[in-house]
N, C-alpha and C positions, 0 to 999 in steps of 0.2 A: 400700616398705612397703605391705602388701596391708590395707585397712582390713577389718575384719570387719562385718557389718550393726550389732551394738549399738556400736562403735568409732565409727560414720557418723551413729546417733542423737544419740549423746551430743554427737559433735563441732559438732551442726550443730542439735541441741534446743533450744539456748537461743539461737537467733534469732528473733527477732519473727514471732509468730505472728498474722495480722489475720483477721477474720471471710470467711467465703468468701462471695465479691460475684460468682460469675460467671466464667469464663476470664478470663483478662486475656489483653492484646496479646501477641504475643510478639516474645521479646529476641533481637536479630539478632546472632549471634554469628559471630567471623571469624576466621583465623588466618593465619600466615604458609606455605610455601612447604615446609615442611621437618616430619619425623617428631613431632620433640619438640614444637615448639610446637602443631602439631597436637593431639595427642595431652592437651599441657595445656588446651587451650583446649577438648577434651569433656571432661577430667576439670572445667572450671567450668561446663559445660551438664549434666553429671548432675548436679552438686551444686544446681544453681538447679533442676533438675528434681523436687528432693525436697523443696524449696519450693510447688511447683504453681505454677513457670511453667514457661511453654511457651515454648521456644527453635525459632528459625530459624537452621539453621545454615549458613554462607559459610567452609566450609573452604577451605585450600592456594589462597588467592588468588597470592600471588606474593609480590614483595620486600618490606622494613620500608616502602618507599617508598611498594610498592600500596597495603598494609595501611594507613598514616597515609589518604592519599588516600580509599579506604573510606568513614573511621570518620568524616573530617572533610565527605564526604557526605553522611553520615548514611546509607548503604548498609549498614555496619553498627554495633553500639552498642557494641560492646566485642571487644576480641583481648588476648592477651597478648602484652608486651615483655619485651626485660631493658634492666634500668637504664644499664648501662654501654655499651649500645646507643642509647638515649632520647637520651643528654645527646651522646656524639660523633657519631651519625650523622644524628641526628634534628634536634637542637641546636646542632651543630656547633661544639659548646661540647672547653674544653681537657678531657683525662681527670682526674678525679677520685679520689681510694682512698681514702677513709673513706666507705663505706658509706652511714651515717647525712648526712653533708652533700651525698652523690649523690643518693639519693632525695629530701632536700628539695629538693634545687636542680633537679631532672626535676619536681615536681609543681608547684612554682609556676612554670615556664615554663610546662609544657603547658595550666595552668589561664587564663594571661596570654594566650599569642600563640593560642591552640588551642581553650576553649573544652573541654578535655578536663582529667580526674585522673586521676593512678594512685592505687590502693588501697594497702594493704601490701606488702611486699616477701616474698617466700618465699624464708629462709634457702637454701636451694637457687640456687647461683652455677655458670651455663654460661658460666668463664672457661675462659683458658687456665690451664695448667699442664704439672708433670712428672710421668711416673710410673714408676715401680718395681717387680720383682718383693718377694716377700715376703722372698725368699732372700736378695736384693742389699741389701734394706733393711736386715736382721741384720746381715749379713756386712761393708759400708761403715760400719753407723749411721748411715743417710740416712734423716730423717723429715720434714726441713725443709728448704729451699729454699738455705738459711743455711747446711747440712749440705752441700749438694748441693756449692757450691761452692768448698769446703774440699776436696770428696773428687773433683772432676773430672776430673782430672790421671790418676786409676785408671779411667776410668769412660770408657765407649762410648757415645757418645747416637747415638738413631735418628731423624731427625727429619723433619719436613716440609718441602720447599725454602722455602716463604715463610718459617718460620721462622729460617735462618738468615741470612737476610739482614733483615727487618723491625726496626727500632727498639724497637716493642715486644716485640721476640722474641730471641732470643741477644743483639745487641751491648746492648740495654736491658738485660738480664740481668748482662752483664761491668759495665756502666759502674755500675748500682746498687749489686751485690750485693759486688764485685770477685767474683776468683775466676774460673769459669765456665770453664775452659780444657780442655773435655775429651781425654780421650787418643787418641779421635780422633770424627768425626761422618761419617754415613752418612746420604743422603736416600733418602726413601721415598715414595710418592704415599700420599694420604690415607688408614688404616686400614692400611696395611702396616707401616708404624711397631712397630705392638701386633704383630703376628709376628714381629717382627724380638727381642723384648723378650722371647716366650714362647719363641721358638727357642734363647735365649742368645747370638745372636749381636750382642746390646747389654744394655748395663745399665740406661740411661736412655731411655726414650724420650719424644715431644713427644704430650699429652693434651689436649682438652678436656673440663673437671672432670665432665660428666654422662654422656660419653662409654657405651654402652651395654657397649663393647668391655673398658673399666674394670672393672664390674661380672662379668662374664662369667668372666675368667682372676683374679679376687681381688687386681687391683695395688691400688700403695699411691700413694694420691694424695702427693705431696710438699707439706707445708704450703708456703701464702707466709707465711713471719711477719714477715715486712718491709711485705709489700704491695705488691708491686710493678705486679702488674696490675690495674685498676679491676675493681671488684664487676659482676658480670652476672647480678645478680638476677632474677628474674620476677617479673613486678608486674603485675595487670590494666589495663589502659588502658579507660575509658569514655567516654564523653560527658557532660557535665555535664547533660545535661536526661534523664540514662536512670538513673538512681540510685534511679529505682522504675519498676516495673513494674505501670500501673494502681495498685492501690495497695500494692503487694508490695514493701519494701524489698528488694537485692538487695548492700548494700553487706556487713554482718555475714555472710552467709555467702560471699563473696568472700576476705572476711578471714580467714576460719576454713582453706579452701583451701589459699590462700596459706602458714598454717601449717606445711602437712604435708607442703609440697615441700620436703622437705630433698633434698641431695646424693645420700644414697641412695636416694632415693622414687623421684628422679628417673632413674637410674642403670636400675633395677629396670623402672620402667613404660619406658623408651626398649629394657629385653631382649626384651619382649615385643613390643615393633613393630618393631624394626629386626632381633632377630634368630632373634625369632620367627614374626616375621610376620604376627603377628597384628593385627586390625581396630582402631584407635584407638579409637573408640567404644565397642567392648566391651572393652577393657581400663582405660577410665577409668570405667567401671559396676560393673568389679568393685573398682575401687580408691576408690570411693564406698559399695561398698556392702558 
């Protein structure tokens, strides 16, 4: 979703407005290793830019691992995570799939042992999943995951090798959902999957739900309506002592952000970097403004 400049006003207008005292410091901003996060983490330095602060930015440092390291230096003040990343790899906590008790149970650890919060959560989930052509989804009646594995037994999946052997991957799938027994499975190395799916030469193939490749050929996400995989939201991570900026709150328009990464926002802005090629920065300026 391309916001329009009155779409940006409106969305980010009714955050506190303070008297202009001077520059303020600026907010050290950081991210992980990879396109999408990238990518999100200037669309929250344009939006803080339209506040009048002033952002340092510490992109593509490296893994969730550098990024925590960073932030808990105080090298930088804030990056984005996803939730279902925080609590397992972060926390090392068991998975969770209700949403709302993942992100409570991510904010008060990181606020306990870390000294860090997250913000709100942006409906927008970089989980796994299945997806679909439009034509397969008519023709099975595969909309849901619940669908999927009623209709396996017809159905060709293309998949990733981690996939079919991982716990949370096919055999978690069979033991949850039952079902899951497709007519037959084909591995693929990463992003070959989605050719294999556009060629016809599968029905199913293995996704991750923001996946840019999604967007691109118009597949059809397969609901979880079970919930079988935990939520992998994006949430800001800050530092507990950076929640202003000189005296610029920064927290309400984090949250306003956080809104408008839905599934497709996100889908959309990762066409434009990953198969675009276009500059991350100037794609989260024009998705700001």
């Amino acid at each position: 979703m391309k916001l329009t400049r009155a779409r940006a006003m409106a969305l980010f207008g009714s955050a506190l407005v303070l008297p202009q005292c001077g520059r303020t410091s600026a907010l050290r901003i950081g991210s992980k290793n990879f396109s999408e996060n990238i990518t999100v983490a200037e669309v929250y330095a344009a939006a803080l830019e339209t506040r009048g602060i002033r952002i340092d930015r510490h992109m593509n440092l490296g893994s969730t691992q550098i990024a925590m390291a960073a932030i808990q230096r105080g090298d930088i003040q804030l990056y984005p995570e996803y939730t279902g990343t925080a609590l397992i790899d972060v926390l090392h906590m068991p998975p969770m799939r209700d949403p709302k008790k993942l992100f409570a149970t991510v904010k008060r650890e990181y606020e306990k042992r870390f000294g860090l919060t997250i913000l709100n959560p942006s409906p927008g989930s970089d989980s796994q999943g299945l997806v679909v052509t439009r034509a397969v989804a008519q023709k099975y009646n595969v909309r849901t995951l619940s669908q999927c594995a009623q209709a396996a037994p017809q159905l060709r999946l293309a998949a990733v090798p981690e996939f079919v052997a991982r716990a949370d991957a096919l055999p978690g799938l069979q033991k949850f959902y039952g079902g899951f027994k497709f007519k037959s499975v084909r591995t693929f190395e990463i992003g070959l999957q989605y050719e294999a799916l556009k060629r016809g030469d599968a029905d199913v193939a293995t996704a991750f739900t923001t996946d840019a490749l999604i967007a691109a050929n118009n597949f059809v996400v397969l609901e979880d309506d079970r919930r079988f995989w935990p939520p992998y939201n994006i949430v800001p991570v800050v530092r507990l002592d950076s929640l202003f900026v000189g005296r610029r709150p920064i927290v309400a328009t984090l949250n306003r952000v956080s809104g408008v990464l839905t599934d497709t926002a996100l889908r959309r802005l990762n066409v434009e970097v990953d198969l675009n090629k276009r500059d991350p920065g100037e794609v989260a300026a024009e998705f700001i403004y």
